[in-house]
N, C-alpha and C positions, 0 to 999 in steps of 0.2 A: 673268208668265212661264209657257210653257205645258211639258209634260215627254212628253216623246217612248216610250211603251212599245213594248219589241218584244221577243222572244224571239229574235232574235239577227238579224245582217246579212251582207247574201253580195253579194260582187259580181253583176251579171246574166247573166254569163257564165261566173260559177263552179258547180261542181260541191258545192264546201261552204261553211259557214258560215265567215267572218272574223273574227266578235265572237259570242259564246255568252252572254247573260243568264242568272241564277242567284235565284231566288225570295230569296235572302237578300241582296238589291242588288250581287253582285258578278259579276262576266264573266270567260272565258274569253275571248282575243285570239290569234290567229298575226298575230304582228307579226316582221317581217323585216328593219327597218330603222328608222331614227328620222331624219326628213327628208334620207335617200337614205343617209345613215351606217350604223356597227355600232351594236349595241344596247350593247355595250360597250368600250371602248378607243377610244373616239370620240374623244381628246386628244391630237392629234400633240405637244403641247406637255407638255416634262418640267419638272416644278417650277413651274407656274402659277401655285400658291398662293403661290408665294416662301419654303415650307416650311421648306428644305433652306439652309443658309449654310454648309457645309463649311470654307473658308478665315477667315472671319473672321463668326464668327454675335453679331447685335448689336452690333459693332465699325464705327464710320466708316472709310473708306477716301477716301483720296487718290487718282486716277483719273492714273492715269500715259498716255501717249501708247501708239499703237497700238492691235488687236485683243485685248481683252483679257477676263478674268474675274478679278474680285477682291472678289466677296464674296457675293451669294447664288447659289447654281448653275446652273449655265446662261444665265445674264442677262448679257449682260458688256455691252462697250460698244465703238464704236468712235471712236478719240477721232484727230485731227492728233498728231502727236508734239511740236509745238513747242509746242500749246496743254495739255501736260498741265499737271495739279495748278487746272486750269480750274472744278473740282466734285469733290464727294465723294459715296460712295456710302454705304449701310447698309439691312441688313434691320433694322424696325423691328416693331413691337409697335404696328402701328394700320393697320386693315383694314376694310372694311363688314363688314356683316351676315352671319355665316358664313365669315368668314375670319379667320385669326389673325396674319398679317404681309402686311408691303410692304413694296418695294423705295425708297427713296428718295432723291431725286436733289437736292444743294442747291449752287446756285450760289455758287461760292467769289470772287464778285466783279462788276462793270459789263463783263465786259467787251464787247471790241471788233467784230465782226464780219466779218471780212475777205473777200474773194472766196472764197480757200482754205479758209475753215475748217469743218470737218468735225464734231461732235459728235452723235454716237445711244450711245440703248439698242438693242443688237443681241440678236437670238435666233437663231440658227443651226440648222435643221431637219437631221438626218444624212440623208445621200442613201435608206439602207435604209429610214427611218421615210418620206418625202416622194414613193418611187416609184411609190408607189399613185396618187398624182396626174397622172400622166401628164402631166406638165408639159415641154413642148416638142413635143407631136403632138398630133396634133390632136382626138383624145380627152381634152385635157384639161381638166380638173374643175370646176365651182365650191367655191369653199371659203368659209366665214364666220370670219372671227376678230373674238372678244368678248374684251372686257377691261374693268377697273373701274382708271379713274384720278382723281387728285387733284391739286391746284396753287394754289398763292397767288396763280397767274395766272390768268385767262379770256380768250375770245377762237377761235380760227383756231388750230390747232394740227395737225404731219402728222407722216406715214408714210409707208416706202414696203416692198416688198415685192420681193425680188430675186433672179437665182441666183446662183450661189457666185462668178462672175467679176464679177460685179457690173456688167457690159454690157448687162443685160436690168433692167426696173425698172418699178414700176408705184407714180405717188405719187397718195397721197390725202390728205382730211383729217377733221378729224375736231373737234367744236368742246364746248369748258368753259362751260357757263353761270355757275356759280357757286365764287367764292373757298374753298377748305379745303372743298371736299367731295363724297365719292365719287360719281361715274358714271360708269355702265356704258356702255360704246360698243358698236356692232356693226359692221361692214365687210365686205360679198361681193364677191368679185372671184373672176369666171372666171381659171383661170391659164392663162399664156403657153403658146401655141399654135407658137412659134419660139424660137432661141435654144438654149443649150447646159444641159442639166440633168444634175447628175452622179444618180446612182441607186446608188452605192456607200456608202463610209464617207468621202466627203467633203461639202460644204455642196449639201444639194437642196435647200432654198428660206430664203431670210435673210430676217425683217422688222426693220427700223428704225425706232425711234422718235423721231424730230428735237429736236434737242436746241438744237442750233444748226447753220445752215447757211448757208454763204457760197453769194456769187451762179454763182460755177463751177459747184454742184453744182443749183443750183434751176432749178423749169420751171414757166410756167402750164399745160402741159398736162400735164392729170388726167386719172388714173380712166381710164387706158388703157396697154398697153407699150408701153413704145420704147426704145430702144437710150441704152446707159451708164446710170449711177447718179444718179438725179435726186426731188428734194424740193419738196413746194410751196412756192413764190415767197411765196404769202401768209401764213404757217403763222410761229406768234410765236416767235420765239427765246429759250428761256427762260435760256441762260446768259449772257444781255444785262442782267440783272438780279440785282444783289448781291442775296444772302440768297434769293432764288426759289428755290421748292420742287416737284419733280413725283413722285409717288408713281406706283406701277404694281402691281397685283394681280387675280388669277381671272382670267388668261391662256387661251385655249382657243381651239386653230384647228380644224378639224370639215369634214368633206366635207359638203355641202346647203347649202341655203341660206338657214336657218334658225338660229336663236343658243341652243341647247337650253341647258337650267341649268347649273350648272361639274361638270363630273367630278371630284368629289374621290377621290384615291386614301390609301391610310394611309401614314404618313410612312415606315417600313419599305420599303414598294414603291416610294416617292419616290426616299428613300435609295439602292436598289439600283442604280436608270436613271442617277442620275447620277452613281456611282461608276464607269460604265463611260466618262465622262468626268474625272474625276478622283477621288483616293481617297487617303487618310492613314491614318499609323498611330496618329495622335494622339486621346485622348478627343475625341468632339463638340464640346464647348466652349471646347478648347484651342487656342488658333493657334498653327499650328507655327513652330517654333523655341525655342518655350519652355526655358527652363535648369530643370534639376534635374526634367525631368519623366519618369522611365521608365515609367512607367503604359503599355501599348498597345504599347512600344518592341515593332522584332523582338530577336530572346534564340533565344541558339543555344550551349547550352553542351558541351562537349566531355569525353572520360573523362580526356586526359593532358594534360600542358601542352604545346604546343611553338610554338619561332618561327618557324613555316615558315608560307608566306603560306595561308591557306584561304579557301576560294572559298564560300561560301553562298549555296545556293539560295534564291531567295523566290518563294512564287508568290502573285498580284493577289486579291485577293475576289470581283473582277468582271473579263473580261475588256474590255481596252481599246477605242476606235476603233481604234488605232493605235497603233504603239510609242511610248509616253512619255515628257514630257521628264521626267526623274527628279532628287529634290532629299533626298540625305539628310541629316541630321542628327545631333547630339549629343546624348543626350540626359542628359550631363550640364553641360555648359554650352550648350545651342541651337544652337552655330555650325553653318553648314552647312558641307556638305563633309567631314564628320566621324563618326566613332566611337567607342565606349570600349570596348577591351580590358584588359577587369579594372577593374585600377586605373587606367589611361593612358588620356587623350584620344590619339587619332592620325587622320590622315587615312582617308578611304574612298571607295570609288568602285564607282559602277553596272559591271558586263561583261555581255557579251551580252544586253543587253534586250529584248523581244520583249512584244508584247499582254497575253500571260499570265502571265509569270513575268522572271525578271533574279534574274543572280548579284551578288553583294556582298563584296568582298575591302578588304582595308586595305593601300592602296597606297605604304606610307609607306617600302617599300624592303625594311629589315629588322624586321620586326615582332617587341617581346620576348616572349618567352614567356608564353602568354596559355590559360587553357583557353576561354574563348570572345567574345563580340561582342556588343556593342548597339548599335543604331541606331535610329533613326526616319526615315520617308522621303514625300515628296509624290510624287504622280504624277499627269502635267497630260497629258490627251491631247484638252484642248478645241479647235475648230475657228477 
């Protein structure tokens, strides 16, 4: 091994140095970029590490049909509606090297495969975060997305890459050497040069992770766009098989075309991004609806009693995508739909909801004299 000395490097056309050598083995660098990216905030991807479980953290979940999120943040899934309860989901406490959780996926059965059937891990990119890609003109980007997955399976396994109408699609794959153990993948794909890209607060680029897919949805042609929603043909259907497991963590999609190490952010900052997708009042650990839990509830108490209906302000921690679908609660017996004035459960209901804030009143008609309210409440403004 031979060792290169120099007191520092300049392009041949530059006017100054680029790299600055230091007699105590260390350098000065003007570095601009880190393979054509920022030098920081490199991770279009919120909650990569699977940090963040808001609705149900450590808890299996049942995978109901539809567009959905129900258990680590931002991860949801898209499932046939006829095929729910097909798999369950759960953040778990087993991750490589440098990580502390995963998402994991376990097939609730043999099942069947039909033309029609549909199952992915979905991630949903917000239009403001994915604009920078210039995805649909023809400046648009190369991007790398890296990830660390697991599986009791090996084999041919895909993805695809989509915009928010889901007419535009780019399937790849992506292959498990070995049973029960993590590896890292990498996938570059220049993005779509045609096609519709929203660049607001709706879906600016979807990846799917195949779960299972019928033959409607599948194509042999890879690793290029074309029109509608399509998965590889050869790519193993994991919820073909009772008891199969696929884990997924250290998510990170990145402008260049290079796979830099995972950006880890502190859970705080994790926390914040994806309250601006959804947000509770409930402790961390607590899945809402819990009975007998006022800890976190909102509490608005008043100087007089009276029965007259009162409207209370609440405003968000984070503001939203979009106005929320809103789920209050009880929180002295769970129920939703509910609140406890004083002593009395009675009904209650969201007014005027908006991004940032929504009024809260107990619509139960004639409400008895109360000096004030509690409640607990969810707020879903996922895509």
């Amino acid at each position: 091994m031979s060792t290169l000395k120099v007191d520092a490097i300049r392009h041949n056309s530059a006017t100054s140095d680029a790299i600055t050598t230091h007699s105590d083995g260390t350098a000065s660098a003007k570095i601009i970029d880190v393979a054509g990216g920022p030098l920081s905030n490199r991770n279009l991807i919120i909650n990569g590490a699977m940090n963040v479980a808001q609705r149900s953290p450590n808890v299996a979940v049942n995978i109901p049909g539809g567009k959905t999120v129900t258990d680590v943040d931002r991860f949801g899934q898209w499932t046939k509606t006829a095929d729910a309860n097909w798999k369950s989901a759960q953040q778990v406490y087993d991750a490589p090297a440098d990580f502390q959780f995963s998402r994991k996926i376990t097939s609730s059965a043999a099942n069947t495969i039909e033309a029609g059937t549909y199952h992915t891990v979905r991630y949903a990119v917000e239009g403001y975060d994915a604009a920078q890609l210039n995805c649909g003109l023809s400046s648009a980007k190369t991007v790398t997305l890296s990830f660390y997955v697991k599986s009791s399976l090996t084999g041919t396994f895909g993805l695809n890459f989509a915009n928010g109408a889901n007419n535009r699609s780019y399937a790849t794959t992506y292959s498990i050497s070995n049973p029960n153990t993590w590896e890292r993948k990498t996938i570059t794909v220049t993005l779509d040069t045609s096609g519709t890209w929203l660049k607001t607060n709706g879906v600016g680029l979807e990846i799917n992770w195949h779960l299972a897919i019928g033959s409607s949805y599948s194509t042999s042609t890879l690793n290029q766009w074309q029109g509608n929603w399509r998965f590889p043909s050869s790519a193993t259907d994991i919820l073909a098989t009772n008891g199969a497991t696929w884990q997924l963590t250290g998510v990170q999609l990145e402008v260049g075309n290079i796979a830099t190490s995972y950006e880890h952010r502190s859970f705080v900052d994790e926390l914040r991004m994806c309250q601006r997708y959804y947000e509770k009042t409930y402790p961390y650990t607590i899945v809402p609806g819990a009975a007998s839990y006022f800890s976190g509830a909102f509490t608005r108490r008043d100087g007089t009693a009276s029965s007259v209906v009162r409207y209370y302000d609440v405003n968000y921690k984070v503001t939203k995508r979009a106005s929320p679908n809103i789920t209050l609660y009880n929180p002295s017996t769970g129920a939703s739909g509910g609140c406890r004035l004083d002593s009395g459960s009675y009904t209650a209901a969201p007014s005027s909801p908006e991004d940032s804030r929504m009024m809260v009143y107990s619509n139960t008609g004639s409400p008895p004299s109360h000096y004030g309210i509690f409640f607990h409440y969810t707020l879903d403004a996922e895509m």
